[in-house]
C-alpha positions in Angstrom: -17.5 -72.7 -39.4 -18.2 -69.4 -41.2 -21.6 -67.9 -41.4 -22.4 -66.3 -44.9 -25.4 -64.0 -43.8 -27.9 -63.4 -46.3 -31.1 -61.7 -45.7 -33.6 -61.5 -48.6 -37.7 -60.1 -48.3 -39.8 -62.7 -50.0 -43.0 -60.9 -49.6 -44.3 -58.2 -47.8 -48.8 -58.2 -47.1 -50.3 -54.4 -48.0 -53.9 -53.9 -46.4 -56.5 -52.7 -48.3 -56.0 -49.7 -45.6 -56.1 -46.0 -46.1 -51.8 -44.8 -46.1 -51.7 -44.1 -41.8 -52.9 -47.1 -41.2 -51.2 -49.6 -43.6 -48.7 -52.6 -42.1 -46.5 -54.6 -43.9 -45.5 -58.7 -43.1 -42.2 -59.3 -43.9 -41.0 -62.7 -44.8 -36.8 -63.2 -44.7 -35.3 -65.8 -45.9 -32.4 -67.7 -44.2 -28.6 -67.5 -43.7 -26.0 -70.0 -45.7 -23.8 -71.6 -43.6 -20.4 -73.2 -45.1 -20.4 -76.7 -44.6 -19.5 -80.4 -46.6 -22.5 -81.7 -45.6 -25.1 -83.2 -48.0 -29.1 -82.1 -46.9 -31.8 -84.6 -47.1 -34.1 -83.2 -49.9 -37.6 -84.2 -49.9 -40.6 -82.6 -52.6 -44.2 -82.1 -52.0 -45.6 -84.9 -53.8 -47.4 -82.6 -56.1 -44.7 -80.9 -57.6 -43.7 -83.7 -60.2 -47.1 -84.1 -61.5 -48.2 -83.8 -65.2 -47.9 -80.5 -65.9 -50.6 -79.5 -68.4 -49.1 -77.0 -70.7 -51.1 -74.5 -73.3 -50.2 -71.5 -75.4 -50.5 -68.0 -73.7 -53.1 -65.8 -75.5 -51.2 -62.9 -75.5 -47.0 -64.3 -76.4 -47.9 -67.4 -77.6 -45.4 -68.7 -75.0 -45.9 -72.0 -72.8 -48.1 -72.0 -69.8 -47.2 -72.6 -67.4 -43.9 -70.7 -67.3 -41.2 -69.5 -64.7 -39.7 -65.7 -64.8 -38.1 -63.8 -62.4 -39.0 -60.5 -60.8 -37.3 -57.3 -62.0 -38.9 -54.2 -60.1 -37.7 -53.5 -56.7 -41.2 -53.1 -55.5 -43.7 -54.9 -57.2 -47.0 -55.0 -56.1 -49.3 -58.4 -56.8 -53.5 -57.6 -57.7 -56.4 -59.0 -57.2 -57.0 -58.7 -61.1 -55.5 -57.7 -64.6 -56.1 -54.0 -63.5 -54.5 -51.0 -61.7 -58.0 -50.4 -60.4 -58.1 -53.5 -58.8 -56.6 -53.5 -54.7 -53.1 -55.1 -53.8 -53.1 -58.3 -52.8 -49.3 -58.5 -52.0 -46.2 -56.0 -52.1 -43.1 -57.7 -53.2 -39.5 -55.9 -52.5 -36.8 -58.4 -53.3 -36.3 -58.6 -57.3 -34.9 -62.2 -58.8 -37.6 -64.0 -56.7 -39.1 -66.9 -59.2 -42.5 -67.2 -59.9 -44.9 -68.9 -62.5 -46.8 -67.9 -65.3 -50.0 -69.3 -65.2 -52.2 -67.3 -67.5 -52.2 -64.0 -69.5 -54.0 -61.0 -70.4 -53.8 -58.5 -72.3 -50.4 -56.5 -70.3 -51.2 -58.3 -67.3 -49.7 -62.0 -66.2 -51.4 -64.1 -63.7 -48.5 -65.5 -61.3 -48.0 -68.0 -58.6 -44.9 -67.5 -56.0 -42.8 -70.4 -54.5 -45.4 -70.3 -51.6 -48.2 -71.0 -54.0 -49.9 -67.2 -53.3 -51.3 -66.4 -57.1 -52.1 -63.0 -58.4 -51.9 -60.5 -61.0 -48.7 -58.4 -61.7 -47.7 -55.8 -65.3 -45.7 -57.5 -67.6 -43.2 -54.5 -67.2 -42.2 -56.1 -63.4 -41.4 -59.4 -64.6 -37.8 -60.4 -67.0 -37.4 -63.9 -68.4 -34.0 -64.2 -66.3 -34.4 -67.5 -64.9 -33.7 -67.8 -61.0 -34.8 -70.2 -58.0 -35.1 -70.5 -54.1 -34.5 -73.2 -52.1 -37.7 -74.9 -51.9 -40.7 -73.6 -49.0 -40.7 -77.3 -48.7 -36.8 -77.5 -47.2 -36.8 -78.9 -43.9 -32.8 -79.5 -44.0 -30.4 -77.3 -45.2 -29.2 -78.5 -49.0 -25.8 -78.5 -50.4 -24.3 -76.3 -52.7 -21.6 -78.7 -54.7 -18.6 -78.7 -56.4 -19.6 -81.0 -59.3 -23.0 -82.9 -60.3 -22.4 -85.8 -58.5 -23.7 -87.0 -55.1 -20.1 -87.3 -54.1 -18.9 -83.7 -54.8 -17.5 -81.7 -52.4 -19.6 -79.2 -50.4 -19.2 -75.7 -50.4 -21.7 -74.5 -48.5 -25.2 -75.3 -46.8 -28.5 -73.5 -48.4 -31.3 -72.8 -46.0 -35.0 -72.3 -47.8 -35.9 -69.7 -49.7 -32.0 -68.7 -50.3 -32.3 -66.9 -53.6 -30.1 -68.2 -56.5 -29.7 -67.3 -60.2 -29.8 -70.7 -62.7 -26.7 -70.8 -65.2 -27.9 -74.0 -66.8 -30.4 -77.1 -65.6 -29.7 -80.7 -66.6 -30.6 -84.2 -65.4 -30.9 -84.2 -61.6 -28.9 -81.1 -61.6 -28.8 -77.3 -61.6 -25.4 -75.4 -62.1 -26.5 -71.6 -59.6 -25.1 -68.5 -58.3 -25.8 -67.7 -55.0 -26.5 -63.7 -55.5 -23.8 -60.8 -53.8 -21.5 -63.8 -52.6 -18.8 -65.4 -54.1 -20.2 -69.1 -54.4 -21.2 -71.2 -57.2 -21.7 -74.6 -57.7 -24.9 -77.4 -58.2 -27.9 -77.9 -56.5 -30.4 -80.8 -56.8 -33.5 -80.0 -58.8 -35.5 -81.3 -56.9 -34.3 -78.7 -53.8 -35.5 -76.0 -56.2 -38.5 -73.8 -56.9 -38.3 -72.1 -60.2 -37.4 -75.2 -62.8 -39.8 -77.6 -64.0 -39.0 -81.7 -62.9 -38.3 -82.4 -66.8 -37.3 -78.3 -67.4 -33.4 -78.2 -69.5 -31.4 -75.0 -69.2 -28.5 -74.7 -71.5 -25.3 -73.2 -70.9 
């Protein structure tokens, strides 16, 4: 058996501290480890709920919405402001996380982890990614095909980072980032699609 390591900071804390004295909490995510086994996938019971959606005041997009994250290092507020203190430093771009209001430049987000926040427009791209669910107990297949019978190609521990290629039915075709594997993934292992969400080709 051949371990694919893969290392990835979800989010890092920042301390309303003067510089000397500031720490940092890193989060890492977990290895993938080639395999043909299927996980047992299980959802918190709130995540297929009615989702209530509305029009953003600023885009006129729908809210809720997932993005991605496209700085390096972007840092989470307390409020729509640069004046206002960081809540939460984040250093791993492509991490999902959802739109849940707007204003003005500023979009109020919530990570897979449901932390929520306020981040610049200009660190956030509509390039569509996931993680292996928070909620992961068992490590989830990556498949061949969309079918419950596919061939594994590899094992997915949470909060492995993946880019979405297209989402339909039950299933998401993904890209597991710097690795050579592709392949489908259960929605319902993912954050960063809605239960009802279809991504093209």
């Amino acid at each position: 058996m051949r371990v694919f390591p893969f290392r990835c900071k979800i989010r890092s804390r920042q301390r309303s501290l003067p510089m000397w004295r500031r720490t940092l909490f890193v989060m890492t995510c977990c290895s993938i480890v080639a395999s043909a086994d299927i996980g047992v996938l299980a959802m918190p019971a709130d995540t297929t709920a009615s989702i209530q959606w509305k029009k953003g005041r600023e885009t006129g997009l729908p809210i809720p919405r997932f993005v991605s994250l496209k700085a390096k290092n972007a840092r989470m507020r307390v409020g729509p402001s640069q004046e206002n203190p960081v809540k939460w430093l984040y250093t791993a771009p492509g991490l999902p996380v959802e739109i849940i209001e707007e204003f003005g430049n500023w979009r109020q987000i919530r990570d897979c982890d449901g932390v929520s926040g306020w981040m610049h427009r200009s660190l956030l791209s509509g390039r569509r990614t996931a993680v292996i669910g928070p909620w992961i107990k068992t490590p989830v297949a990556l498949s061949r095909s969309a079918s419950p019978s596919a061939q594994g190609i590899a094992l997915l521990s949470a909060k492995v980072r993946l880019n979405i290629t297209s989402c339909q039915g039950a299933w998401c075709r993904v890209v597991v980032p710097h690795h050579d594997l592709a392949g489908y993934v259960r929605r319902t292992a993912l954050c960063g699609i809605f239960p009802f969400e279809t991504i093209p080709n």
